[in-house]
C-alpha positions in Angstrom: 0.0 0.0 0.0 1.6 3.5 -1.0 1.1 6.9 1.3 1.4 9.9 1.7 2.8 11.7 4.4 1.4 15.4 4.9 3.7 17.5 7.1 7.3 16.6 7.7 8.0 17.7 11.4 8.8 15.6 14.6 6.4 13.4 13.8 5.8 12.8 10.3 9.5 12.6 10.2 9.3 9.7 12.8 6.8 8.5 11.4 8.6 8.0 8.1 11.6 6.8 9.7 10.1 4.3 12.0 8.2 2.5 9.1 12.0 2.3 6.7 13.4 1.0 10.4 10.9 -1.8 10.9 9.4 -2.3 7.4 9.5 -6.0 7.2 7.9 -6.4 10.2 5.0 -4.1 9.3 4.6 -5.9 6.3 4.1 -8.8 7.7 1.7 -7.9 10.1 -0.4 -5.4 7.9 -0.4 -8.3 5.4 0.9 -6.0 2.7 4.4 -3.9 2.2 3.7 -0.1 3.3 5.7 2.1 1.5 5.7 6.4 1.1 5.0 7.4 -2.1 5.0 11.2 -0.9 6.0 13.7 1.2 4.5 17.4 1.0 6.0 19.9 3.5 7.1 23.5 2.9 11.0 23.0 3.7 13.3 21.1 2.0 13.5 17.5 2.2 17.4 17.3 1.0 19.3 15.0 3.1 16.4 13.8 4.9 14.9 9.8 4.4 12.3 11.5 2.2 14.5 13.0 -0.1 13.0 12.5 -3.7 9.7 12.0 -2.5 8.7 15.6 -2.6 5.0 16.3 -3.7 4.2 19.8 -5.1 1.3 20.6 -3.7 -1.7 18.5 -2.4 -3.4 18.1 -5.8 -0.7 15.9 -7.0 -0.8 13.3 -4.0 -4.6 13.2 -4.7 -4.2 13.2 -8.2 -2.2 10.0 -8.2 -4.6 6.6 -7.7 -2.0 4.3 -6.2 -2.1 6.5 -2.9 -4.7 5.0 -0.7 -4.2 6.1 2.7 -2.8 10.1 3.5 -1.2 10.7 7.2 -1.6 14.2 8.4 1.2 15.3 10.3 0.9 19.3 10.0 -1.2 19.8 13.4 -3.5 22.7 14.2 -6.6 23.2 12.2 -6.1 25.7 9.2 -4.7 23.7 6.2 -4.5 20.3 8.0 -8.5 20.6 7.9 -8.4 21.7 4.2 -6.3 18.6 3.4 -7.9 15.8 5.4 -11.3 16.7 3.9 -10.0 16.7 0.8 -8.2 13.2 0.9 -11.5 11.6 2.6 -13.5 12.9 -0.5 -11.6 11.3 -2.7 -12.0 7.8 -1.3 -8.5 7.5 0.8 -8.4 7.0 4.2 -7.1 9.2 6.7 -4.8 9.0 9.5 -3.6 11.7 12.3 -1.9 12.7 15.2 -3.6 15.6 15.4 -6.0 16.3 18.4 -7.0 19.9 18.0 -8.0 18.6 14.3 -10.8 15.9 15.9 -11.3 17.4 18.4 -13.0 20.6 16.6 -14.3 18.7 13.5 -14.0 15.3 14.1 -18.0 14.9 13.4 -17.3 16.3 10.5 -14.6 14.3 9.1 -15.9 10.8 10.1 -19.3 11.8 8.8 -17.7 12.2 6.0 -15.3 9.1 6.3 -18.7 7.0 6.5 -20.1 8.3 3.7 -17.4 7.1 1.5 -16.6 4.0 3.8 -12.9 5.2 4.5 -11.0 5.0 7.6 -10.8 7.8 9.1 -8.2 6.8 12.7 -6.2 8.9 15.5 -5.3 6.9 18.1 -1.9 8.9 18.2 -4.3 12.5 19.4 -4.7 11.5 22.8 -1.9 10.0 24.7 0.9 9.8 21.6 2.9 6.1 22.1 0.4 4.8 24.8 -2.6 2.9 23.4 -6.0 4.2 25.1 -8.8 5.2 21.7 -8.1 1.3 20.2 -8.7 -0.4 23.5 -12.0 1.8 24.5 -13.8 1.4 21.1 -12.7 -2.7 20.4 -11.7 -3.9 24.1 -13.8 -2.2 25.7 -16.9 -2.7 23.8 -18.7 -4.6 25.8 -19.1 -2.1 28.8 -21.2 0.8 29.5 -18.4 3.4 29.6 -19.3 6.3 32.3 -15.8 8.0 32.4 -12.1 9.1 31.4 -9.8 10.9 33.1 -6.3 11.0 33.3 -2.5 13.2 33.0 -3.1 14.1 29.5 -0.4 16.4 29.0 3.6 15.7 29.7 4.8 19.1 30.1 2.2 20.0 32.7 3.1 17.2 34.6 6.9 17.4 34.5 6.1 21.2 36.1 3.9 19.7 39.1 6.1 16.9 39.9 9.3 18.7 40.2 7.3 21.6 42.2 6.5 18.6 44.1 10.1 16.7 44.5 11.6 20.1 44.9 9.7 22.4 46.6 10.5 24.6 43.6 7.8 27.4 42.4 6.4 27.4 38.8 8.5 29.9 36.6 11.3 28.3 37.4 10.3 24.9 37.2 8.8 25.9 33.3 12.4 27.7 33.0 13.9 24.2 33.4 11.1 22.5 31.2 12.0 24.6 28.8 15.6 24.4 28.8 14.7 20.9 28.9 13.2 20.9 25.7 9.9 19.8 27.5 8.1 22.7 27.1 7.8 25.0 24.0 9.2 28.8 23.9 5.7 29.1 24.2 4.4 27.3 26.5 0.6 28.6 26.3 -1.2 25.5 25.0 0.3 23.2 27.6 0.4 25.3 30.8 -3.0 26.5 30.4 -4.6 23.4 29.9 -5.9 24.2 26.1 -3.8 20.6 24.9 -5.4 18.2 27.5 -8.8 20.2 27.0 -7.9 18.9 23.0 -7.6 15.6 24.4 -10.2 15.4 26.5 -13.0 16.4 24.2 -11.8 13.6 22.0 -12.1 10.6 25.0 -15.8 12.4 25.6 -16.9 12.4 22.4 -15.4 9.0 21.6 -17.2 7.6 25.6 -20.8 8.8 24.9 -21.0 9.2 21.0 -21.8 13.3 20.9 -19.5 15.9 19.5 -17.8 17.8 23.0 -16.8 21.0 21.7 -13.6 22.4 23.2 -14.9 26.1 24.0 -17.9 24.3 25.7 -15.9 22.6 28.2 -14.1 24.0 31.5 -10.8 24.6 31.3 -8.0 25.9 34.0 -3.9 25.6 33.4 -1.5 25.4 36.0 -0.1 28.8 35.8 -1.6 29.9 39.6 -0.6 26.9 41.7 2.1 27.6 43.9 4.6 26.0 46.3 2.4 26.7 48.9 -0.6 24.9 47.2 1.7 21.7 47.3 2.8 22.1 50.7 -0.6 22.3 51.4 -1.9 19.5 49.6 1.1 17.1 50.8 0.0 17.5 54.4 -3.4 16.7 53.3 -2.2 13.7 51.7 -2.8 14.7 48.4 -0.5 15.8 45.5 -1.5 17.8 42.5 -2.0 16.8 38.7 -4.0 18.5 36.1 -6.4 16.4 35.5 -8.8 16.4 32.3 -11.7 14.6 32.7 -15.5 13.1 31.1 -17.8 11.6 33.3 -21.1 10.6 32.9 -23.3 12.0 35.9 -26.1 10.5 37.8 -28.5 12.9 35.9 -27.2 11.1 32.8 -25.5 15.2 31.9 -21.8 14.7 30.8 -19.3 16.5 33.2 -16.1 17.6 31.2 -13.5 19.8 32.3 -9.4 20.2 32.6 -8.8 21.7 36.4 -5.8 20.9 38.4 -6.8 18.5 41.4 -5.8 16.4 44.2 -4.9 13.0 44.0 -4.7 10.9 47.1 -1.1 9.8 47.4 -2.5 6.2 47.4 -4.1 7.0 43.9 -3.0 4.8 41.1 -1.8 8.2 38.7 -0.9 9.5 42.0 3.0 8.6 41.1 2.7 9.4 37.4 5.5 11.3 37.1 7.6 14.2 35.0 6.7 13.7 31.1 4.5 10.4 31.7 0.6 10.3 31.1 -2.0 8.0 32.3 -5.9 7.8 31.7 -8.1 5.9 33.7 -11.2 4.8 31.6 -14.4 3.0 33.9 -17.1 0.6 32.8 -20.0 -1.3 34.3 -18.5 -4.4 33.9 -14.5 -4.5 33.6 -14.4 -1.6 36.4 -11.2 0.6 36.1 -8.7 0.3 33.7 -5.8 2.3 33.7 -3.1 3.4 30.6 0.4 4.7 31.3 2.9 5.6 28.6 4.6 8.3 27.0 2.0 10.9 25.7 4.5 12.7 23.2 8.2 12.1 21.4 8.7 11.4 17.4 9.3 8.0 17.5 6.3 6.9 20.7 3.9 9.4 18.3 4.6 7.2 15.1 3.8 4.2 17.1 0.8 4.7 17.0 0.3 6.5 13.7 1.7 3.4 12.3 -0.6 0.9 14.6 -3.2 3.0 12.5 -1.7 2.4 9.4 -1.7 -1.0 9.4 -5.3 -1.7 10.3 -6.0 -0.6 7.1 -4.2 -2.0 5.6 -5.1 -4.8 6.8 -9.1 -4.7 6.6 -9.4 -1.9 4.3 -12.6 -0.6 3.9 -13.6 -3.2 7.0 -12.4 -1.4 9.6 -14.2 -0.9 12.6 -15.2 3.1 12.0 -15.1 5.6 15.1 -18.4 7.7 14.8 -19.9 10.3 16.7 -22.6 13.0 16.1 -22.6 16.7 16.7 -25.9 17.2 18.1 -25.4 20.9 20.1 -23.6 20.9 23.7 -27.3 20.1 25.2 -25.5 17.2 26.8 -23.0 18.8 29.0 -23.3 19.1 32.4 -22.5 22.4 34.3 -19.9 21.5 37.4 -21.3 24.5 39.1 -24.8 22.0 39.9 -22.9 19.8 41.8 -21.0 19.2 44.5 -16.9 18.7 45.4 -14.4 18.4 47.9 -11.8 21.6 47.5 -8.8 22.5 49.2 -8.8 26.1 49.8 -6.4 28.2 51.1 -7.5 32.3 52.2 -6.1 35.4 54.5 -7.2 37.3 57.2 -10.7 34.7 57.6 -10.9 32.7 60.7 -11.7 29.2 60.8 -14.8 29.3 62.7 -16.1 32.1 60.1 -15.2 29.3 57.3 -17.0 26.7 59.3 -19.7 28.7 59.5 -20.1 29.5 55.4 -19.3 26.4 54.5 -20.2 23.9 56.7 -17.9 20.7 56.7 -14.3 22.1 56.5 -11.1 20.4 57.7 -8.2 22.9 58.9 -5.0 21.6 57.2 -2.3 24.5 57.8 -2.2 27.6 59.2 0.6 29.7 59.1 0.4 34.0 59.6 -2.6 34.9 58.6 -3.1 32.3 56.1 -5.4 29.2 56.7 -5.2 25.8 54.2 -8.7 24.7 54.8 -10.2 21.5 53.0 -14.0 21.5 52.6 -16.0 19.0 52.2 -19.2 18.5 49.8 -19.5 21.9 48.9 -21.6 22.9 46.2 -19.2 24.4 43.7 -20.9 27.1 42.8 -21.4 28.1 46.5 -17.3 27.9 46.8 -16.7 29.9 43.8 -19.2 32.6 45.1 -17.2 32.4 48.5 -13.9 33.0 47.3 -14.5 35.4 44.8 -16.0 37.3 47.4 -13.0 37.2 50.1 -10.8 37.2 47.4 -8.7 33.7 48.1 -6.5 32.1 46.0 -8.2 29.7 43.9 -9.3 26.6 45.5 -8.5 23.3 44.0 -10.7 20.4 43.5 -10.2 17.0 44.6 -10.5 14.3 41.8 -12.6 11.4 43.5 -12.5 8.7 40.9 
């Protein structure tokens, strides 16, 4: 079967070089030789494994019938969109790493994918490397599914565990990230949530079979936790993660949202640590399962765009076909209807006076004038009223799943 690859960066790159490093192997197990007929990317391919293969423009890759399957590697929306529709109306299939692409119009492009009875697969857009979409729509199949949660995003979580193992605040802990070369110059998408909120409307949408929008669902970064939020939390026995999560509520609304939150140190993604994700999934019959792995990295990325690859190859227009529907946001649930557990931390406010607004609170620290309080089964939007009006820092929700 000859490709295309669209977009020739860290991971179509990878992606290219994993298949040439392992090519016999695929073969045999996609039951056909995979080989790249094309690469289209703006900058010169000279000296790199696709040199030679350059396509001129997007039209020619379509143009030419032996290409059956196009990988999109670009990212973002903008052209990537353009490019995927494209290849899906002309009958080829479609694979991508790219979350914010099915995320925003994923309806759209399996709709489409159906219509022409393509393949339309992304199991790289959630957590790179480690396996999760495969094993929720196939393995998991047989289970009512009523939630997904996890460490969605590497960078986020390198920050938070060496603020944890180090007692170190946040710039300088994204400082190091960066210098690391695990956090972007601009480190926007990841520290304020926006990639695991990406990654989180695609697990929703994929769980309960409606189109989550990513402006529809709650979304807070990392940006204000502090070391004294984690000195806090420790002595609570909690530590922090941002945590995206879907979860289908006893009123049958879907809950989605990206907050940070408190773990129990006991909790099984608890210890996920520096670049590593995890996602917990639950059904009614299997209980929890959880995925760890490396969520980003060229080489984990093309793992799974190749796992991809070779399905289709394999089954060709057979495949099983992801599907969901955009039917309007009707089905979300607002998190200010229900109730949490929160640690919050405020100054100059008493403990009894807490106590007395909110009922069931826990005194954790007090140091000064500062109080780490941790209340219990408060309605959330009675909290957020509370500190907005005594002007705390923000409180932080404990994840209870």
């Amino acid at each position: 079967m000859k490709i295309a690859i669209v977009g020739y960066g860290v991971v179509g790159r990878g992606t290219h070089e994993l298949l040439l490093m392992n090519s016999q192997q695929i073969a045999a197990r996609a039951g056909k030789p995979i080989e790249v007929k094309y690469v289209l990317d703006t900058k010169d391919l000279a000296g790199t494994p696709a040199e030679g293969l350059a396509a001129a423009n997007m039209d020619a890759i379509l143009a030419d019938p032996e290409v059956e399957l196009v990988v999109e590697a670009i990212g973002g929306v903008g052209p990537a969109y353009t490019f995927v529709k494209a290849a899906l109306e002309s009958g080829r299939h479609v694979v991508t790493p790219n979350k914010q692409l099915v995320a925003e119009k994923g309806a759209e492009l399996l709709d489409i994918a159906r219509q022409k009875n393509v393949g339309f697969l992304f199991e790289a857009s959630v957590a790179g490397g480690t396996p999760v979409l495969h094993p929720i729509y196939q393995c998991l199949a047989a289970n009512q599914l009523d939630m997904a949660a996890g460490i969605l995003n590497g960078t986020t979580n390198y920050i938070l565990t060496k603020m944890v193992q180090e007692g170190a605040d946040f710039a300088a802990t994204l400082k190091t990230a960066q210098q690391l070369g695990y956090a972007e110059a601009d480190p926007t998408a990841d520290i304020e949530g926006i990639d695991a909120c990406r990654k989180v409307c695609v697990l929703a949408s994929l769980l309960f079979g409606r189109h989550t929008p990513p402006e529809k669902v709650f979304t807070q970064g990392i940006t204000n936790i502090t070391a004294a939020d984690v000195a806090a939390a420790d002595k609570a026995g909690y530590r922090i993660k941002l945590i995206g999560q879907a979860r289908k509520m006893q009123d049958g609304k879907v809950l989605c949202m990206v907050t940070p939150a408190l773990l129990r140190k006991t909790h099984r993604m608890a210890e996920v640590n520096d670049v590593f994700n995890a996602v917990t999934v639950h059904g009614n019959g299997v209980g929890d399962v959880l995925f760890y792995g490396r969520g980003a990295g060229d080489l984990p990325t093309a793992s799974a765009v190749l796992s991809d690859v070779m399905e289709i190859a394999r089954k060709g227009g057979n495949i099983d076909l992801v599907y969901w529907e955009d039917m309007g946001a009707d089905h979300l649930a607002n998190r200010l209807d229900y109730s949490i557990d929160a640690l919050v931390r405020v100054k100059n406010y008493s403990f009894e006076e807490m106590q007395a607004r909110l009922d069931n609170c826990e005194l954790i620290d007090q140091s000064g004038d500062e109080l780490a309080v941790l209340v219990r089964g408060v309605n959330e939007g009675v909290l957020e009223d509370f500190v907005s009006l005594i002007g705390a820092a923000p409180y932080i929700r404990v994840f209870d799943c």
